[in-house]
DRENNU-632255 format. One line per 2 residues: number of its first residue (from 0); their letters; for each residue x, y, z of N, C-alpha, C. Coordinates in steps of 0.001 Angstrom, whole numbers. Example, Ala and Ser with C-alpha at 12.3 -4.5 7.8 and 13.67 -1.06 7.14 Angstrom:
BEGIN
0	as	13190,-5690,7800,12300,-4500,7800,13200,-3300,7800 ~ 12850,-2250,7080,13670,-1060,7140,12900,30,7870
***
This chain:
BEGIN
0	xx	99773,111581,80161,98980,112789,80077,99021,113487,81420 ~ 98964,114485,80953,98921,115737,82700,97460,115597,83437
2	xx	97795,115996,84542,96535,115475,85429,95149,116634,84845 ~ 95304,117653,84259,94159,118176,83517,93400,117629,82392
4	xx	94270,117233,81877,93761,116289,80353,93227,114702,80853 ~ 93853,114550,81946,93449,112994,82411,91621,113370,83726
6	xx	91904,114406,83925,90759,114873,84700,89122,114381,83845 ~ 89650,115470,82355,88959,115531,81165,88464,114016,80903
8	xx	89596,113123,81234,88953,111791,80318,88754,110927,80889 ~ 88874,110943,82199,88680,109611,83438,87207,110527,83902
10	xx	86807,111947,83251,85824,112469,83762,85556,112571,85792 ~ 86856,112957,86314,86949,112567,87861,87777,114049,88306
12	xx	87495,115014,89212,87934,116183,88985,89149,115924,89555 ~ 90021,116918,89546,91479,117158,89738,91505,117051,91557
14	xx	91013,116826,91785,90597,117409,93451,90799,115837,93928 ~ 89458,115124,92913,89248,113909,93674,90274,112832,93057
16	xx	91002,113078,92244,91982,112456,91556,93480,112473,92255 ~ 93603,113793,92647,94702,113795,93857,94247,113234,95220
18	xx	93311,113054,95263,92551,112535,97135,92743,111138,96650 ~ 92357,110561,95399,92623,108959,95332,94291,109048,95104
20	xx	95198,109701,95192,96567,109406,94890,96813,109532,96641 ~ 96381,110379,97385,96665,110625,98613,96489,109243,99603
22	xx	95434,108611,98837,94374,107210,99743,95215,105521,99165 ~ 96361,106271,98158,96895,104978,98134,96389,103882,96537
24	xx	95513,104935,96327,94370,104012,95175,95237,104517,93701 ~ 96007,105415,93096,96258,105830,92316,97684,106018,92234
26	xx	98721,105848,91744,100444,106324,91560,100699,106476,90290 ~ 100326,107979,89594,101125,108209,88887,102159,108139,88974
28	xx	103213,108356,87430,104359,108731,87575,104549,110266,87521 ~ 105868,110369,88261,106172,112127,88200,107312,112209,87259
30	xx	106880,112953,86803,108001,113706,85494,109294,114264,86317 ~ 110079,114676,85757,111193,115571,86131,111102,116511,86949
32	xx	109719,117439,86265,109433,118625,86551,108607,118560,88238 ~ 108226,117170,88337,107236,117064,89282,105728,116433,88601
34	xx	105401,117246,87726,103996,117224,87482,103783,115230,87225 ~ 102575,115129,87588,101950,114147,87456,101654,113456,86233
36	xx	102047,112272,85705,101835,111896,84309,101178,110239,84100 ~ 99797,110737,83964,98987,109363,83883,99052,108756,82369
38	xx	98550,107011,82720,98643,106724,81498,96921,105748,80862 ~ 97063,105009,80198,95414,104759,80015,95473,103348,81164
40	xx	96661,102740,81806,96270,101888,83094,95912,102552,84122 ~ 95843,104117,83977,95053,104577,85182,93959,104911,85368
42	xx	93624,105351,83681,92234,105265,83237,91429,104171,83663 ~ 91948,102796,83496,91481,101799,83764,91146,101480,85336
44	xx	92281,102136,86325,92454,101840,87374,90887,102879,87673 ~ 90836,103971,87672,90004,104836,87853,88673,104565,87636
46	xx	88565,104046,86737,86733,103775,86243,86455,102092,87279 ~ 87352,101602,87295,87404,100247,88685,87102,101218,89843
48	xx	88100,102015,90730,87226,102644,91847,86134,103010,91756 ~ 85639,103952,90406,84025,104516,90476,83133,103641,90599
50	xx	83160,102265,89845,82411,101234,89451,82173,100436,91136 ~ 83183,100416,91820,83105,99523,93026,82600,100778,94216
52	xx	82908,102171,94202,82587,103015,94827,81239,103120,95043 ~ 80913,103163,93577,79247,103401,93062,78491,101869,93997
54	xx	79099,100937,93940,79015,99835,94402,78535,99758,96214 ~ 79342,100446,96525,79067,100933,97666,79918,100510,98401
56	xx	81046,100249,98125,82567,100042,98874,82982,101024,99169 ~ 83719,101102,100305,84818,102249,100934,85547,102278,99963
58	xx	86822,103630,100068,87822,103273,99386,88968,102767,100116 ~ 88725,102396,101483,89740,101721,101830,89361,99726,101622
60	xx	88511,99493,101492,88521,98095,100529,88648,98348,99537 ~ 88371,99451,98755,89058,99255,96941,90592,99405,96850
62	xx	90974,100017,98039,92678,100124,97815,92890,98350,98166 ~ 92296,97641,98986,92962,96194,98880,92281,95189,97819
64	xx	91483,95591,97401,90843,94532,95994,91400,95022,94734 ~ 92159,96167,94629,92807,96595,92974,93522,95795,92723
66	xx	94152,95125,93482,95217,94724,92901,94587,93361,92438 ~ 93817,92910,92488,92830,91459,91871,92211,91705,90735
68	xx	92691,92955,89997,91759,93563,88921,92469,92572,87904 ~ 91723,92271,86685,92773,91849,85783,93145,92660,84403
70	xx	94447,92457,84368,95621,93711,83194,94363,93749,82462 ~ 93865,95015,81467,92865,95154,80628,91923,95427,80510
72	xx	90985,94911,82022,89836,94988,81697,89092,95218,83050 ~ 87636,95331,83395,87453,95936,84212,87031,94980,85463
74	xx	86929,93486,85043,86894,92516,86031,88201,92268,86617 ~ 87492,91694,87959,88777,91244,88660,88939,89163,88892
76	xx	90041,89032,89442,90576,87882,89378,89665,87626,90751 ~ 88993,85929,91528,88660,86063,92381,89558,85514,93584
78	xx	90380,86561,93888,91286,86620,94988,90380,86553,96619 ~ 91168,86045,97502,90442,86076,98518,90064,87572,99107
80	xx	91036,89023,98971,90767,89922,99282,88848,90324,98953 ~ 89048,89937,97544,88280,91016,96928,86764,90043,97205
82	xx	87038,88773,97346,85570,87937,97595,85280,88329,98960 ~ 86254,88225,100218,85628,89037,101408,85036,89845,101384
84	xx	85514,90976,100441,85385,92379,100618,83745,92458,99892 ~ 83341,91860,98970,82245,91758,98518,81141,90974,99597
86	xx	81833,90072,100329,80654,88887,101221,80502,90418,102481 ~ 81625,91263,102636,81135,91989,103749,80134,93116,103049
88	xx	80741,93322,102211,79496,94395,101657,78025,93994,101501 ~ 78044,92292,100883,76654,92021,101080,75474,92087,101902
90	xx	76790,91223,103254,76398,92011,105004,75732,93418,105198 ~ 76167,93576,104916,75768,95330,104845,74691,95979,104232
92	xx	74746,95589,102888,73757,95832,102161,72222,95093,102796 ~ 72608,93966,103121,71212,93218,103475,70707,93863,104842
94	xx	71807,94246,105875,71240,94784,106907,70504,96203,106831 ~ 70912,97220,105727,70553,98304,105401,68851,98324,104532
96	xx	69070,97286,103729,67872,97140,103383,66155,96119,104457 ~ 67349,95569,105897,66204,94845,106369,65845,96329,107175
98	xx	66715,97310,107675,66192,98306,108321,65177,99077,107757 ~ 65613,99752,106351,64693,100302,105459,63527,99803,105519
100	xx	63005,98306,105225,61609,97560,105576,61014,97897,106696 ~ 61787,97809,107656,61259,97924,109271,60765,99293,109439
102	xx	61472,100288,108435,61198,101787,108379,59831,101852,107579 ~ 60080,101325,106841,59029,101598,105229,57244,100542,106210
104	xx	57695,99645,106929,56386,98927,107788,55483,100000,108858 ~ 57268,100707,109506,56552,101171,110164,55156,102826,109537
106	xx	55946,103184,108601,55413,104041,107838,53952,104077,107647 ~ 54316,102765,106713,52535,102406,106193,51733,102261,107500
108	xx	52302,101473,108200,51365,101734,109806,50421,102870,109830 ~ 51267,103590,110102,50516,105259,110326,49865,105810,109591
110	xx	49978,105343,108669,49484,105937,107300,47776,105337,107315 ~ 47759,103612,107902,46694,102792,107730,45871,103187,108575
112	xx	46602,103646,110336,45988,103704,111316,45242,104743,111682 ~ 45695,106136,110822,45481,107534,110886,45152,108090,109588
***
């Protein structure tokens, strides 16, 4: 399918669909003509970046954990890439949320004191 009709059904605009082909995350094939011709493994590939994006991964760790995806479906195999890439995100996540507390403590403070 042409990258308009695949826009339509991966629901991902034409913009950000060429920026994930630019980042390494996406390779269509090119037709003759040039134009871009996706197929439903990119569909697949595509709703994996949103899902891990939404996740709160870069897309430069989703370009090295795709390839741990498994043929079909939207889980992945647990490769060492993609278990790092999750233990660092956890990192992250936990430090973001101990700050938020320290924010949200100091808050109520003021709130109690004043």
């Amino acid at each position: 399918m042409l990258i308009g009709e695949f826009s339509r059904r991966s629901g991902v605009s034409v913009r950000m669909l060429r920026y994930y082909e630019r980042q390494g995350l996406l390779r269509p094939v090119r037709a003759m003509s040039g134009y871009r011709l996706y197929d439903d493994a990119d569909l697949l590939t595509v709703r994996r970046i949103r899902v891990l994006n939404a996740a709160g991964l870069r897309l430069e760790a989703i370009r090295k954990i795709l390839p741990c995806g498994r043929v079909g479906s939207l889980e992945f195999e647990p490769c060492a890439e993609f278990q790092d890439s999750l233990r660092r995100q956890l990192v992250e996540l936990d430090k973001r949320i101990s700050e938020l507390s320290d924010n949200r403590r100091t808050l109520a403070a003021y709130l109690a004191g004043g």
